[in-house]
C-alpha angles and dihedrals in degrees: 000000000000086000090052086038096051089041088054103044093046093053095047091050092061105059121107101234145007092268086057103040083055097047094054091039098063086037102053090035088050082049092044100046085036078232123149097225143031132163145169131224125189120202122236113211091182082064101029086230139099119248124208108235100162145021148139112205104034130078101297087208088064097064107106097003093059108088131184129182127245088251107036130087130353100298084059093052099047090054085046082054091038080210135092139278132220122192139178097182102022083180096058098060130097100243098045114115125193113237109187083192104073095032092226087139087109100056120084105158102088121188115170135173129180117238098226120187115180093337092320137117116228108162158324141272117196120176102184128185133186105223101082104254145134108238108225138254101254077060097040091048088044082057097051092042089051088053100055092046083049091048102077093044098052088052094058088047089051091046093043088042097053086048094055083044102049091053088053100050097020090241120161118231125204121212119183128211136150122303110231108164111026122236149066135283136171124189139079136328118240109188108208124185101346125185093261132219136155078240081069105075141028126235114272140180122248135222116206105040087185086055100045093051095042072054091049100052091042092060094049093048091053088042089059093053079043092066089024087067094034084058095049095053091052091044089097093043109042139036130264086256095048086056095048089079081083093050077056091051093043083053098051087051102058125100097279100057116033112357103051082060094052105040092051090043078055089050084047076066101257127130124267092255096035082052086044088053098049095051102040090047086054104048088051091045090063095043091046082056094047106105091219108088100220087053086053096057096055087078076072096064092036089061090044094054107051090038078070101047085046091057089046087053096050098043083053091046087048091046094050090054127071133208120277125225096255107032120178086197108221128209151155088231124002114225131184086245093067092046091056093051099062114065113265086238097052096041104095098158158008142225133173125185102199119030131059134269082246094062119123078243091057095044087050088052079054098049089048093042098238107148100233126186124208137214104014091172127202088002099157093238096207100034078063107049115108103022125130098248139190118217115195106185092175095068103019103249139142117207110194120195093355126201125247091256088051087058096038090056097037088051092053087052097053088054099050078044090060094052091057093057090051087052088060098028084069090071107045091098085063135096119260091243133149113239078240085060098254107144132213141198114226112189133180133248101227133179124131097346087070100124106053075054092064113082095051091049100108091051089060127070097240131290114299103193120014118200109227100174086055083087099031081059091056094054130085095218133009110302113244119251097256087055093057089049086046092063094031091061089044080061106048102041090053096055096032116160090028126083123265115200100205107195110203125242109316107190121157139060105052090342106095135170118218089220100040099040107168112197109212128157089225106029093173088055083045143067117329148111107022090354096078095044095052091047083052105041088169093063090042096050088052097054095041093044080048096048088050085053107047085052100046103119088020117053096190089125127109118171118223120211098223115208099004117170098179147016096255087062082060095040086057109043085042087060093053095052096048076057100062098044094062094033086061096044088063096031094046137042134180124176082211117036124044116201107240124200103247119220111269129220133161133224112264091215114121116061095239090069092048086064086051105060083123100056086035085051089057093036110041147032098240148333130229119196120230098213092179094069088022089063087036093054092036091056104033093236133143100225082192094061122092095202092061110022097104082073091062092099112157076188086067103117095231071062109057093030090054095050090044095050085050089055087054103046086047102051086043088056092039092245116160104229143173149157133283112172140082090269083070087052102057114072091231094057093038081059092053099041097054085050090059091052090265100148108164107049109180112198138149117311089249101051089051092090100047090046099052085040089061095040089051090063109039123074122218114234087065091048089055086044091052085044089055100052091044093055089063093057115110089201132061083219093052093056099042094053080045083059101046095041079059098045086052094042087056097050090258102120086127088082097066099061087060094048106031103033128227126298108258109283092230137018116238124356 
């Protein structure tokens, strides 16, 4: 079957459009099954019915014109199972319905399988014969192997499809993701750094031939220093022959081979990288069709040239623009990086195609205030650059080319939006209190978004997690250590007397460095957190001996042990710590200033520490759970991970059972203990945390107001009656509509316009 499936799906990869692809597709998948008929249909949502695009052995003049609704017949019933179905005799049930149409009243057997993509139904595969059979289950398992291949690709045509629609008849689309930073933004779309492929745009015109070619050349010219480099870095490791495969790539990149095409399919009028696709398909296309297998392959190294070129094009194109006023900054996969490079004045909005609305770059979008959408999947990133775009990060939703009404409804939103900041904002000179008198310490995540913290630094309890690897990810090599001491002393001089948590270095996972890039096939299981700086106890030694000294004549400072199993991890970085604080009493001397051992604490954020609050209680100053990669390892999800992000829940109740019984333990052991993680971030999660004992909740700088608004309103003794009912849910959604039913019962509705974002403003567009 791997042999068939391999044969299908390359033949169907090589052909030039989506007629084409479905055309070779029925026909390869009848031949394969040795089946008289097999056809496609495609639902329409637009229509609520299925259309016929592709078949061999119905009426051809049916495909496109042929029409079922979503319903009626069996083609109907199979996408309502979303299962498949399996007949010997298809006349004889119940749901078939003849078409005279499509002359399918000679066929009985009936095998049909739904085309799914992300829980939707996007279409329909039906193989059909005449002799009365079942097909059996090695067919009928080939079929739903070959939809789910088809799935993903659907979903890219009808995405790409609405968008060429939508220019012609100035339609606006919606596409949903996740919401990661709340809020609402309108303005253009500026695509950086996407995942490139010639699928990701579709052929265009140019205007200026002299300018795309200039392009073009540019982009070969940077493509040659590109395999120039590639062959001095293997010159000590392979020989002068096996090098030789890049003199074969430079060749293949002169005039005569590659250049002379694309520069005359540019004077035909297309783009440079329109021009770069045609002839790059087409030159694969030849090899692919070559008989001699290592012929064949060269396909391979055709794609993986002008893939290159086409990468070189787009980083010139990027260079030559320059941010608008209002940019909805566009991406694959966000970094930080990416953040850090728009001016902090022009950037309105994020959206990232891969990732989740849980990853370390999300939570950074939130800290700056920067609404941010999440797995946007199969959003055609150039077909979206330039357009004027709404971002509603309340709901999730991404508007492209919107009307004039659209904008109208979404500016008078914004505006209602910025009242409602102002309603919080009020507050923000009071104290965090109970109306029953608890008080609680509400502290700032801070990293590189520390100076838009500043001025309300005097209004927050401290900073409760400081982000150390926030500068190390901005750096090209590892920052001395009287740089980290530079920014360490920024830090605790802003927020002197209060207390700073300054969590060591945290790389891994999501969190790369440029120029300590770890390759691992499950970064989040790796190394990462202590780990590393155990492993590098001269990295370590430098950003602990810097920490001492940027506190030294304040002692605001306390370290955090980011990512610790088991006790031994503590024992050794403590160790080291205790190093460098003698190293440095005898290394470095001030008449002013004394270096002063700072209070310790870990992360409470893998399962296996929270078992150990008796030994932390013996061996540190304090713990601070990490609710964000406590919720992602409780619940085995990739918070990274669009297709299963919705899973990634902290109102799960393992959740909530396992962070009260942490409040208890700790305050069992007298271990000072609080909350670092987006829960503690979210009203409803801050209610539910105080009641758990929970008195120090550390979150982004923006969420700090509504938070301590709630709080100021609420007593109590009701919030730990409202806990104790939602431990007993066996849902997450259970527990969260527990939770809203309460916030509207106490006057405080406000609050879920702010965490669970605004109906959509029309119906239908």
């Amino acid at each position: 079957m791997l042999a068939v499936l391999r044969q299908i799906a390359e033949a169907v990869s090589q052909q030039p459009d989506l007629t084409s692809s479905l055309k070779c597709f029925v026909s390869s998948v009848r031949h394969a099954i040795n089946t008289e008929c097999c056809s496609v249909y495609f639902a329409d949502y637009s229509q609520d019915d299925f259309v016929l695009m592709a078949t061999e052995g119905l009426n051809p003049s049916a495909v496109g014109n042929f029409r079922i609704g979503f319903t009626e017949g069996l083609v109907g019933l199979v996408a309502q199972r979303e299962e498949p179905i399996n007949l010997a005799f298809a006349q004889t049930h119940p749901r078939f319905m003849l078409a005279p149409e499509v002359k399918e009243d000679n066929y009985n057997a009936f095998l049909a399988v739904p085309i799914v993509h992300q829980k939707k139904v996007m279409g329909v595969i039906v193989v059909q014969q005449k002799i009365a059979r079942v097909f059996t289950q090695d067919e009928e398992s080939l079929l739903v192997t070959l939809s789910a291949q088809l799935a993903s690709q659907l979903a890219l045509v009808e995405i790409k499809e609405l968008l060429k629609q939508d220019e012609i008849t100035h339609q606006t689309s919606c596409l949903k993701g996740l919401s990661g930073a709340p809020g609402i933004a309108i303005g253009h779309a500026f695509v950086v750094m996407p995942k490139l492929d010639f699928a990701s745009f579709e052929s265009q015109k140019c205007q200026s031939v002299s300018a795309e070619i200039a392009l073009f050349k540019q982009a070969v010219s940077a493509t040659r220093q590109d395999f120039n480099h590639m062959s001095v870095q293997l010159s000590d490791n392979v020989s002068s022959e096996t090098r030789a495969v890049f003199q074969v790539y430079q060749n293949l990149l002169d005039a005569k081979s590659l250049g002379n095409s694309v520069e005359r399919e540019i004077n035909e009028g297309w783009c440079a990288k329109s021009a770069l696709k045609i002839v790059i398909e087409n030159l694969a296309n030849q090899f692919l069709a070559m008989q001699d297998e290592y012929l064949r392959e060269r396909a391979i190294d055709i794609k993986d040239i002008g893939l290159r070129v086409l990468h070189h094009l787009h980083d010139t194109e990027q260079a030559h623009k320059t941010y608008p006023e209002n940019t909805i900054l566009v991406a694959d996969v966000l970094t930080p990086t990416m953040l850090a490079e728009v001016p902090r004045e022009k950037i309105a909005g994020v959206i990232s195609v891969s990732g989740a609305a849980n990853s370390h770059a999300s939570i950074l979008t939130r800290a700056l205030g920067i609404p941010a959408i999440w797995g946007v999947s199969e959003l055609p990133l150039l077909q979206v650059d330039g357009k004027e775009v709404i971002l509603d990060a309340y709901a999730g939703r991404l508007y492209i080319s919107p009307s004039s009404m659209l904008l109208r409804e979404y500016t008078q939103i914004k505006k209602q939006e910025g009242l409602l900041h102002d309603q919080f904002e009020s507050e923000h000179h009071l104290a965090a209190e109970t109306l029953d008198g608890e008080h609680v310490k509400l502290l700032v995540n801070a990293g590189l978004e520390l100076s838009s913290d500043l001025a309300s630094a005097n209004f927050m309890d401290g900073v409760g997690l400081y982000r150390t690897e926030a500068w190390f990810m901005q750096k090209n090599a590892f920052p001395t250590q009287a740089e980290q001491e530079n920014w360490y002393r920024q830090v605790l001089s802003a927020y002197y007397p209060s207390p700073v948590v300054m969590r060591t270095l945290d790389i891994g996972g999501d969190k790369m460095l440029s120029y300590f890039d770890v390759k691992e096939e499950n970064p989040f299981l790796g190394w990462r957190g202590v780990r590393v700086s155990l492993d590098h106890p001269e990295l370590f030694l430098d950003q602990l001996k810097a920490m001492l000294k940027a506190n030294a004549g304040l002692g605001n400072l306390k370290i955090l042990f980011p990512m610790v199993t088991d006790v031994s991890e503590v024992s050794q970085a403590k160790r080291l710590l205790e190093r460098a604080y003698y190293e440095l009493e005898d290394e470095w001397s001030d008449e002013f200033y004394t270096i002063e051992m700072p209070e310790v604490g870990v992360m409470l954020e893998v399962p296996s520490s929270v078992f150990l609050i008796p030994e932390w209680a013996e061996k540190v100053d304090f713990c601070s759970v990490g609710s964000n990669d406590l919720t992602q390892y409780l619940l085995a999800v990739d918070r990274t991970n669009a297709r299963v992000a919705e899973l990634f829940n902290p109102y799960h109740p393992a959740v909530l059972r396992v962070l009260n019984t942490i409040a208890a333990q700790c305050q069992q052991f007298e271990l000072p203990f609080s909350l670092c993680g987006e829960l503690a971030a979210d009203p409803e999660g801050a209610i539910l945390l105080v009641a758990m004992g929970y008195r120090g909740l550390s979150m982004n700088s923006g969420s700090i107001n509504q938070v301590k608004w709630a709080l100021r309103r609420l007593e109590v003794r009701f919030m730990e009656d409202l806990l104790a009912e939602c431990l007993m849910q066996p849902s997450a959604i259970l527990v969260q509509r527990l939770v809203r039913n309460f916030i509207v019962e106490h006057g405080l509705s406000q609050l879920l316009y702010t965490c669970h974002g605004l109906n959509d403003p029309i119906k239908s567009v």
